[in-house]
C-alpha positions as semicolon CSV with decimal commas, in nm:
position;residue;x (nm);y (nm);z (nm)
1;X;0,000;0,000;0,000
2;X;0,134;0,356;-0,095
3;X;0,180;0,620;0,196
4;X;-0,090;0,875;0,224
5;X;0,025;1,224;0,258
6;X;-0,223;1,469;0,343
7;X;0,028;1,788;0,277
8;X;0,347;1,782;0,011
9;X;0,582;1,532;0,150
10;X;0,878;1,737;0,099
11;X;0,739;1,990;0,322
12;X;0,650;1,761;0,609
13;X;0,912;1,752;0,899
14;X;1,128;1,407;0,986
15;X;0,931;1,422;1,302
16;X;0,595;1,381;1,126
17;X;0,724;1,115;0,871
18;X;0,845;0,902;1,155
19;X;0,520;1,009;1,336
20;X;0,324;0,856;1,048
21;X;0,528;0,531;1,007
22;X;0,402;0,472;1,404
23;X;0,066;0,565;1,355
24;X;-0,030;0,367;1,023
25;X;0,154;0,075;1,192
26;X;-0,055;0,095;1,462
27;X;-0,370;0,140;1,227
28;X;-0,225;-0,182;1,043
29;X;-0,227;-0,375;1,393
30;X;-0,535;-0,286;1,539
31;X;-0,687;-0,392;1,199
32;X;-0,510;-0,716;1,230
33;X;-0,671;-0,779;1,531
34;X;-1,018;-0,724;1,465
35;X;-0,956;-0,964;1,152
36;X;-0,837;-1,250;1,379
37;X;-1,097;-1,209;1,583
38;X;-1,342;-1,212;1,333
39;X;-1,240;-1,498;1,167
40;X;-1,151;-1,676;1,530
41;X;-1,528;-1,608;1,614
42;X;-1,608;-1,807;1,279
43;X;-1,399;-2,091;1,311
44;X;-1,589;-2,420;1,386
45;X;-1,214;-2,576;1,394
46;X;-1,096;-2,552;1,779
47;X;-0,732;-2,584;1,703
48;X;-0,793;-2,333;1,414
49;X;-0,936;-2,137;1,638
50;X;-0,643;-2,137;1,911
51;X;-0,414;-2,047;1,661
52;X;-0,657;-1,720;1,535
53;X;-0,653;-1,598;1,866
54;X;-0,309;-1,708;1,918
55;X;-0,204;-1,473;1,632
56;X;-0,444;-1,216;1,752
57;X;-0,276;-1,137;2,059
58;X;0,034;-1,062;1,938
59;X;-0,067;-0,821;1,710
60;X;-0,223;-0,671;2,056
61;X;0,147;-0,710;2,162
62;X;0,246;-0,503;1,827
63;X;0,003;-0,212;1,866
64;X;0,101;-0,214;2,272
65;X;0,474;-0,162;2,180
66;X;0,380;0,140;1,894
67;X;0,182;0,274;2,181
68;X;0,431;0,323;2,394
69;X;0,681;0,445;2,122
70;X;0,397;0,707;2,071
71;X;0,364;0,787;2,452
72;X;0,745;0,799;2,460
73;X;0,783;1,017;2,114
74;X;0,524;1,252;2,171
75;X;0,419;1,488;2,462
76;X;0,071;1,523;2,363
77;X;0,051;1,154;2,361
78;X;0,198;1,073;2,655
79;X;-0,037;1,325;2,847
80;X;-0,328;1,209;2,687
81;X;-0,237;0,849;2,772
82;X;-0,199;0,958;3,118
83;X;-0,485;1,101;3,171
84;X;-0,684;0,802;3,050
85;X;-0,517;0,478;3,070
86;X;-0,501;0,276;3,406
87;X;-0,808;0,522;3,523
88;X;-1,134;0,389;3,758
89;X;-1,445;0,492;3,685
90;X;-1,684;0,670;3,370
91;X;-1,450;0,701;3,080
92;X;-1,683;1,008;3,010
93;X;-1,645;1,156;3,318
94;X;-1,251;1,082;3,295
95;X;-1,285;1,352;2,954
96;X;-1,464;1,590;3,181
97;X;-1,176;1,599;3,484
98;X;-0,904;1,539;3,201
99;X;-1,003;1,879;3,076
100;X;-1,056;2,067;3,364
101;X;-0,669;1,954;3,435
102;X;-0,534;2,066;3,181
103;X;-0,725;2,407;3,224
104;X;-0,600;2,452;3,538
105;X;-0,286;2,353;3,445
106;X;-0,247;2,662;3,196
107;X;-0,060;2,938;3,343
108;X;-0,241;3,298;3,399
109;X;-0,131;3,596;3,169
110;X;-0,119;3,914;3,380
111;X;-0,294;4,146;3,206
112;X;-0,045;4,467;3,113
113;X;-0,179;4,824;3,146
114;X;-0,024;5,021;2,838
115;X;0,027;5,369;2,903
116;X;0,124;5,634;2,636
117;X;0,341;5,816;2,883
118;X;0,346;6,188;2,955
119;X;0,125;6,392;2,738
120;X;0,321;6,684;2,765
């Protein structure tokens, strides 16, 4: 399959190539599982079967380790992850404190009083 650029390639960073390698493997794995566990959910054939799901779990293994390269390569990933991953309770209601973190978290501007000096 040919890459998909969504801007000019030669004006895209080594950053976001890399970036993109990570993130269509990881598209590529979590397909990969949802396959074998399609066709492990069809399979009348027990030892088949084993195998499928087998298979299944280590492309669970795959997308795990691009995670973490992710979490590890990229800020906004990492804090995202943290806020989410390893959490109790509402997923939803995770989004809601996860935002009102990272509002507090933003510093305040002072606001500056501009003056036009003397009018003299």
């Amino acid at each position: 399959m040919a890459e998909e650029w969504h801007a000019p390639y030669e004006r895209l960073s080594p950053d976001t190539i890399t970036r993109h390698r990570a993130l269509r493997s990881l598209m590529e794995e979590l397909e990969a599982v949802d396959w074998y566990r399609q066709r492990a959910d069809d399979c009348a054939d027990e030892a088949l079967k084993a195998i499928l799901l087998h298979n299944m779990r280590e492309e669970i293994e795959h997308a795990t380790m691009l995670l973490e390269w992710l979490r590890r390569a990229d800020a906004d990933f990492a804090a995202t992850l943290d806020a989410y991953l390893y959490t109790r309770g509402d997923i939803a209601e995770r989004e809601k404190a996860a935002e009102a973190e990272r509002t507090d978290a933003k510093p305040e501007v002072p606001m500056r009083r501009f003056t036009v000096g003397p009018l003299k």
